[in-house]
C-alpha positions as CSV (number, residue, x, y, z in Angstrom):
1,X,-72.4,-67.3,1.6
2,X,-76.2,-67.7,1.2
3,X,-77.3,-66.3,-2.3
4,X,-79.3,-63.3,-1.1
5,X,-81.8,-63.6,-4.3
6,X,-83.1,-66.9,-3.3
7,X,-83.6,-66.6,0.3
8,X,-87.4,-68.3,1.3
9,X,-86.5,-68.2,5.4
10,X,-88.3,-65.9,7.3
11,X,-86.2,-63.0,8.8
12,X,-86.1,-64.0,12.6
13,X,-84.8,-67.6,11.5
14,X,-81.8,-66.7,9.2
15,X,-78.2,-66.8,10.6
16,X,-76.7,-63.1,12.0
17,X,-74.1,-63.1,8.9
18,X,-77.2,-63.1,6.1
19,X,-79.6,-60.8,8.1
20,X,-76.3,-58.8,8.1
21,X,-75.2,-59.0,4.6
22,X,-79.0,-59.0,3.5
23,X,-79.6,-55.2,5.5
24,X,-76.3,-53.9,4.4
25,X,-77.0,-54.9,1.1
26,X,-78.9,-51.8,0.3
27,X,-81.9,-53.1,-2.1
28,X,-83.7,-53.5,-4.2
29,X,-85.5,-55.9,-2.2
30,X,-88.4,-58.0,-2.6
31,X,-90.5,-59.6,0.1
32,X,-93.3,-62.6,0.3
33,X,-96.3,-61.8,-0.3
34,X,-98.2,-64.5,1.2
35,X,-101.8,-63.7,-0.2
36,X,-101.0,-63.8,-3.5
37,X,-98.2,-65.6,-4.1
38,X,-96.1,-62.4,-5.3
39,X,-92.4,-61.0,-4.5
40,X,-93.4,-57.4,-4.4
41,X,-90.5,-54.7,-4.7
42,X,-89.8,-52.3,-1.8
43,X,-86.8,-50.2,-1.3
44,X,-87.3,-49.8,2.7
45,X,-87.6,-53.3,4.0
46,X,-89.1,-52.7,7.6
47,X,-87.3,-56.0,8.7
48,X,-90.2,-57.8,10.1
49,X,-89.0,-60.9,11.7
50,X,-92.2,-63.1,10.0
51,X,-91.7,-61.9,6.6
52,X,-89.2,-62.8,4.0
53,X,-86.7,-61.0,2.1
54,X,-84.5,-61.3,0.0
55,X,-82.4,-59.0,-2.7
56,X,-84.6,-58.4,-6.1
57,X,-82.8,-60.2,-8.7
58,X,-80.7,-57.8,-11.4
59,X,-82.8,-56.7,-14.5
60,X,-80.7,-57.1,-18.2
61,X,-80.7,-53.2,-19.6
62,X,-83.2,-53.0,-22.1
63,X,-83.1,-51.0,-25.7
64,X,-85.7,-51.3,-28.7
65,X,-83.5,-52.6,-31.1
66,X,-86.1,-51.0,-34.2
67,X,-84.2,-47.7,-32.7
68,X,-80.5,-49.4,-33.4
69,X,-78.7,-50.3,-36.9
70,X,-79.0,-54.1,-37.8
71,X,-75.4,-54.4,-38.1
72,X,-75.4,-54.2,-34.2
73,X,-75.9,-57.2,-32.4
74,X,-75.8,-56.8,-28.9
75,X,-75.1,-54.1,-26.0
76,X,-73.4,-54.0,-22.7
77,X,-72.8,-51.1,-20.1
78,X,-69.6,-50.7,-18.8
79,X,-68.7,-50.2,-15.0
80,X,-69.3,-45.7,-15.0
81,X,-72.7,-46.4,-16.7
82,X,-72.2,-45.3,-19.9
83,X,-73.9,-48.4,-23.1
84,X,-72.4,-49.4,-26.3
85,X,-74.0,-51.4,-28.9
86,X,-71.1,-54.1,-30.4
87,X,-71.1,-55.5,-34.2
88,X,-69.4,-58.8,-32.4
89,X,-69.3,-59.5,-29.2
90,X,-67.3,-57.8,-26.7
91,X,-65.1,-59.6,-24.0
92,X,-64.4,-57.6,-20.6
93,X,-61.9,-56.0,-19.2
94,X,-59.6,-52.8,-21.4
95,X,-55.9,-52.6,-21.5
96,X,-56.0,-49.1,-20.1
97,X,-59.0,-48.5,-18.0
98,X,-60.7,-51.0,-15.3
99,X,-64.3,-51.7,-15.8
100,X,-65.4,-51.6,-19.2
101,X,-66.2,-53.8,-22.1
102,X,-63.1,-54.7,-24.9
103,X,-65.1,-53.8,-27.7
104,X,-65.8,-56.2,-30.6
105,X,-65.7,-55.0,-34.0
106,X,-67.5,-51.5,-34.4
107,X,-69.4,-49.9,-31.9
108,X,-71.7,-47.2,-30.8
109,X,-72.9,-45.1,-27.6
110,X,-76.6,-46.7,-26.6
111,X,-76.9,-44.7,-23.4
112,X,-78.5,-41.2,-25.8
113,X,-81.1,-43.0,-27.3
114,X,-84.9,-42.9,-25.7
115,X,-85.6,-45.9,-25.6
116,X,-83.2,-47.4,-23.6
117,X,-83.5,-48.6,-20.3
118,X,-80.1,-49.6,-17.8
119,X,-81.0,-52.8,-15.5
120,X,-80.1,-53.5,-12.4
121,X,-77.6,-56.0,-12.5
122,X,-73.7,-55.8,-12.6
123,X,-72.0,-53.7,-15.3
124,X,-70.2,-57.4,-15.8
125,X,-73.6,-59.1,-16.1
126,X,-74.9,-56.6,-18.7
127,X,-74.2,-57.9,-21.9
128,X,-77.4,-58.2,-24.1
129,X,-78.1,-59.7,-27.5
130,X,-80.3,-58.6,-30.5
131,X,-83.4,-60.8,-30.7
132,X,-82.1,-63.8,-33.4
133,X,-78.4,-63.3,-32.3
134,X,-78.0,-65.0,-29.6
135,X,-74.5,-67.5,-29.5
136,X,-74.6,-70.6,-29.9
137,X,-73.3,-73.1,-26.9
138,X,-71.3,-70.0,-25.5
């Protein structure tokens, strides 16, 4: 399957199964912008058959970590929406509910505090470090 984030073919030109999966995908979307060299964001893709789509990458969720303890080094939102903050790294997957984060060490609900911000990528993809805590070779 083509990797609908990286298309660069113009509409009319791509195979029926991608203009399928790309239309059914629901957006974000971004298309071409041939004057300035830009991937604009539009949520209603008119489907011109000159242009090019393709889905707008997922955005990380975003938090000002001044607003969170330092003993908490990263954050990830699990699969209803709701952001923890971790001590350790969490792994996914829960022995008793689907779609959440196995938590690592102590952690705290992120989702209540102002400044932060859920992306647009997969609850699985979510999973965010502190600024200087990043793993090593992981």
């Amino acid at each position: 399957m083509t990797d609908l984030t990286k298309i660069t073919t113009p509409f009319a030109l791509l195979d029926d199964k991608t203009k399928g999966a790309l239309k059914a995908h629901g957006g974000p979307y971004e298309f071409w912008y041939e004057y300035d060299g830009s991937w604009p964001t539009i949520y209603n893709p008119s489907w011109f058959r000159t242009y090019i789509y393709r889905v707008a990458p997922g955005t990380k969720d975003t938090i000002n970590w001044d607003h969170v303890a330092d003993q908490f080094i990263c954050m990830a939102r699990d699969a209803d929406g709701l952001a923890y903050a971790y001590t350790s790294k969490p792994k996914i997957g829960c022995t008793d509910v689907v779609g959440c984060w196995r938590w690592g060490g102590d952690y705290a609900g992120v989702h209540v505090v102002a400044s932060y911000k859920p992306g647009t990528c997969d609850w699985k993809d979510s999973l965010v470090f502190r600024p200087g805590h990043e793993p090593k070779g992981d």
